[in-house]
C-alpha positions as CSV (number, residue, x, y, z in Angstrom):
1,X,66.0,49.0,126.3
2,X,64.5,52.4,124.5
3,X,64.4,55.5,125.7
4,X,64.6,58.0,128.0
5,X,62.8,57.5,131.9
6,X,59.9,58.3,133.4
7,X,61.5,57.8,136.1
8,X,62.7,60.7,138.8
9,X,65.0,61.8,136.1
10,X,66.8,60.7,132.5
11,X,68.3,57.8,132.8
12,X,71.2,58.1,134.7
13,X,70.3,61.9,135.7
14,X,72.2,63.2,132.1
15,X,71.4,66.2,130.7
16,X,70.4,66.8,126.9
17,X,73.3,67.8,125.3
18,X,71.7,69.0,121.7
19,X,68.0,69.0,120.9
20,X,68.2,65.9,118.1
21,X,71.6,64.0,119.0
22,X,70.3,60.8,117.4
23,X,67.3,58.8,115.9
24,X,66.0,55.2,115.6
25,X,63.9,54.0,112.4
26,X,60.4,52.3,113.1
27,X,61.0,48.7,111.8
28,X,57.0,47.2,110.7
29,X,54.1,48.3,109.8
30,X,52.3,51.4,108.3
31,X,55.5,53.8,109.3
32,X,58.5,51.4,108.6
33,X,61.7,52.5,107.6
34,X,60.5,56.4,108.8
35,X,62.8,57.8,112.2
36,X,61.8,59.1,115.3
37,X,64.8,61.7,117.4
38,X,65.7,61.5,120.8
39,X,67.7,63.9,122.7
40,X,71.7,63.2,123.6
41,X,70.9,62.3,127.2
42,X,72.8,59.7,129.9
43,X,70.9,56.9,129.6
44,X,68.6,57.4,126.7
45,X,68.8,53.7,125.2
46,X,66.3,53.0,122.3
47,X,65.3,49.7,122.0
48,X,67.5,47.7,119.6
49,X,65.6,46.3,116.7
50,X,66.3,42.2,117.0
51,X,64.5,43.2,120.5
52,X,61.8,44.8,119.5
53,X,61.4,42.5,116.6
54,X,60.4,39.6,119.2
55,X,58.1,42.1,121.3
56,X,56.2,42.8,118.8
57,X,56.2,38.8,116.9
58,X,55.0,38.4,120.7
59,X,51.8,41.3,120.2
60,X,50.8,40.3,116.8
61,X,47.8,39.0,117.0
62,X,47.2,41.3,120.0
63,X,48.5,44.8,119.0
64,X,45.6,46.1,116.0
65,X,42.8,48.5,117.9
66,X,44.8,48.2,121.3
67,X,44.8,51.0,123.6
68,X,48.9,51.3,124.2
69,X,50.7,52.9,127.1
70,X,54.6,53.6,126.3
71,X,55.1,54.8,130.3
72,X,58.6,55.6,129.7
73,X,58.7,57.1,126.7
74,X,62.1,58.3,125.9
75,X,62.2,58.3,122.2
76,X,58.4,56.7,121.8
77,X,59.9,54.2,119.8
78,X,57.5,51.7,121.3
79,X,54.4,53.7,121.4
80,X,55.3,54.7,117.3
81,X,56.3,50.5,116.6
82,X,52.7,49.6,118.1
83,X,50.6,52.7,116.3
84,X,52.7,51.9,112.9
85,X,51.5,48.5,113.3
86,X,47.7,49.3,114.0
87,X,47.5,50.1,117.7
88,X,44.3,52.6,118.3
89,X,45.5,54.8,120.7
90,X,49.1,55.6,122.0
91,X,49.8,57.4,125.6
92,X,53.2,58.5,126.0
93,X,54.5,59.5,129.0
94,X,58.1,61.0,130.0
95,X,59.9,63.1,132.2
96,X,62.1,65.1,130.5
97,X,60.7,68.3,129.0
98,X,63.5,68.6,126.0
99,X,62.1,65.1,125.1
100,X,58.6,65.5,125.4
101,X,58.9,68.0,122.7
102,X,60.6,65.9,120.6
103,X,57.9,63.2,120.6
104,X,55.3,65.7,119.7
105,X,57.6,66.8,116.6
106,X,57.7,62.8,115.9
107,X,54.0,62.5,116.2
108,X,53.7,65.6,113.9
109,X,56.4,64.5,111.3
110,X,54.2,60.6,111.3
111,X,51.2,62.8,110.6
112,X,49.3,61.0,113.3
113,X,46.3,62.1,113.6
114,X,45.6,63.9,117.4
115,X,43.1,61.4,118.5
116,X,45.6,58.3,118.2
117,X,47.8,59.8,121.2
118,X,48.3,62.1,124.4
119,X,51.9,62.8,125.2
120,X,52.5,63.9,129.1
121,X,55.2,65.1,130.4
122,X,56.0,64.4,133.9
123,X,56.8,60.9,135.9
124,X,55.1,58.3,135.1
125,X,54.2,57.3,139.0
126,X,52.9,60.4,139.1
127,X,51.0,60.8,135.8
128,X,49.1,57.5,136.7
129,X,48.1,58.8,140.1
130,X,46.6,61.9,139.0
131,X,44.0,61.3,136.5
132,X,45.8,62.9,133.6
133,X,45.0,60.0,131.2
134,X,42.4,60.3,128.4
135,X,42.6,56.8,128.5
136,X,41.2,54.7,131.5
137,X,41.8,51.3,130.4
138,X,45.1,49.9,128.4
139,X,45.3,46.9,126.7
140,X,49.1,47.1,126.0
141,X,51.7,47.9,128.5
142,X,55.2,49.2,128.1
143,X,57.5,49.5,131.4
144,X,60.9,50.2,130.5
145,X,62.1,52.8,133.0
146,X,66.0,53.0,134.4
147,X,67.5,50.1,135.2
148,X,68.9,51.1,138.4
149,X,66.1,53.0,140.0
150,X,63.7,49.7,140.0
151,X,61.2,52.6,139.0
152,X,59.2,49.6,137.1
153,X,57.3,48.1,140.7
154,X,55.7,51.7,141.5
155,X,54.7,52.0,137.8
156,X,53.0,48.3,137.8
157,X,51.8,49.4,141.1
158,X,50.3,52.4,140.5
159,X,48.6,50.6,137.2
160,X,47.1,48.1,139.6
161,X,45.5,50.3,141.8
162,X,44.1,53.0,139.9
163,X,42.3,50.3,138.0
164,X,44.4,50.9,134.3
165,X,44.8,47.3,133.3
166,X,43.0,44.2,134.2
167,X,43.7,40.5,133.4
168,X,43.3,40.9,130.0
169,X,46.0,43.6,129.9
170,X,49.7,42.5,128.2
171,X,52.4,44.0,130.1
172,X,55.8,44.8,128.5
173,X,58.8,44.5,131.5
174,X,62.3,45.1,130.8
175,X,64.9,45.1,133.2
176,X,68.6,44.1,134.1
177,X,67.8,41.5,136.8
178,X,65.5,38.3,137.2
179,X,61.9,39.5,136.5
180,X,60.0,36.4,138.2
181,X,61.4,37.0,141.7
182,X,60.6,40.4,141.9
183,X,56.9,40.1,141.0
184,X,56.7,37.2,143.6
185,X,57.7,39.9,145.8
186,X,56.0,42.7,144.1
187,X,52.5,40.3,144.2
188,X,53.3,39.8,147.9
189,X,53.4,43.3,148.7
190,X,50.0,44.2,146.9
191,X,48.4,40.9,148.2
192,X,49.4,41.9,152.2
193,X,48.4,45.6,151.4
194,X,45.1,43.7,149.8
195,X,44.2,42.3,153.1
196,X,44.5,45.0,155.2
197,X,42.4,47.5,153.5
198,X,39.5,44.8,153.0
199,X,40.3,41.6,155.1
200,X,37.6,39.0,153.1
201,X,36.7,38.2,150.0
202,X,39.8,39.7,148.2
203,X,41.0,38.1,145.2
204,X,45.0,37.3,145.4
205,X,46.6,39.1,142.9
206,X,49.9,37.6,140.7
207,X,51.5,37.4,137.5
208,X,51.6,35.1,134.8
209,X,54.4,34.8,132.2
210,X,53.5,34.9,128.5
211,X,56.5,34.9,127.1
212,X,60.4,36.0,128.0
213,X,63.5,36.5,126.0
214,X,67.2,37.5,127.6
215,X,69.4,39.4,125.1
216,X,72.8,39.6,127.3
217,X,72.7,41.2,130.6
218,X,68.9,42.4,129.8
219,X,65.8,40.4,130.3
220,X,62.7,41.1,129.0
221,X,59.1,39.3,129.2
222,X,55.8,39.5,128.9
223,X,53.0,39.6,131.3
224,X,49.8,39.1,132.4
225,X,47.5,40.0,136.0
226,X,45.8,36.8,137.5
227,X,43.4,36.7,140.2
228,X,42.1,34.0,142.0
């Protein structure tokens, strides 16, 4: 739960209602204790820290020198977490403009230097079909879009085919709803659409679970691509 969408819209289609309504405090590493803003919009839902605690107790030995994508940024209070904690590069993406700008004046305020991360504004469908990314290849994942617009299947999607991560790649998921059946379904999908375009000698795509945590209504895991 973090942030704003990449989605179609904020979360919940609100609209900022003052440029800095509220903030969230980086809780490891290099920048801990220091606060990134978010904007006062519908939806905008910062990860709480006993959450992000376990993500990242889940990416410790994984996290330094990775190549991060925070696909719905919101208040980039994941992408920040993982470069605080020795993540190479960061690529933020979100969809609302007001919010955009207030992860660049976050970036600028952590004095991160320009190399370490690319914040994009637009969807994050979108942004991963069009070849915006400086970065071709992530190691670390982060799909947290709205809950109710399932916007996290065309993000994983899109991931998939245009190559981003492999089966090395950790994948972050978040949602309000059982994760496992829906990338069955989701592996189906991309396995039947597999077969048409090249009907032998495709490898079967799925997903393995690393690890996977339920804090009340919310269920969160973490991911992996196999192929056989």
């Amino acid at each position: 739960m973090k942030k704003s969408s990449n989605g179609r819209q904020p979360k919940r289609n609100g609209k900022a209602k003052s440029a800095a309504a509220g903030d969230v405090r980086i809780i490891g590493g290099q920048f801990k204790r220091r606060v990134v803003r978010f904007i006062d919009a519908d939806g905008l839902r910062p990860t709480p820290d006993r959450l992000r605690e376990t993500l990242f107790n889940w990416l410790l030995a994984d996290i330094h020198g990775a190549c991060v994508l925070d696909s719905c940024a919101g208040s980039g209070v994941l992408g920040f977490e993982a470069l605080s904690r020795g993540a190479a590069h960061a690529t933020f993406i979100e969809v609302n403009p007001a919010q955009s700008d207030m992860l660049r004046q976050s970036a600028e305020q952590l004095q991160l230097d320009t190399t370490a991360y690319q914040i994009i504004q637009g969807t994050a469908e979108q942004v991963l079909t069009q070849n915006q990314l400086t970065q071709r290849h992530f190691g670390v994942v982060f799909i947290d879009p709205p809950y109710a617009q399932d916007l996290w299947q065309p993000i994983l999607t899109a991931l998939i085919t245009q190559s981003l991560i492999n089966t090395d790649t950790l994948i972050y998921l978040e949602a309000d709803k059982d994760l496992d059946g829906q990338l069955t379904e989701l592996a189906n999908t991309l396995n039947e659409g597999l077969s048409i375009q090249q009907p032998s000698n495709q490898a079967t795509i799925g997903f393995d679970c690393l690890k996977q945590t339920k804090v009340g209504q919310v269920v969160a895991g973490l991911y992996q691509l196999s192929s056989s």
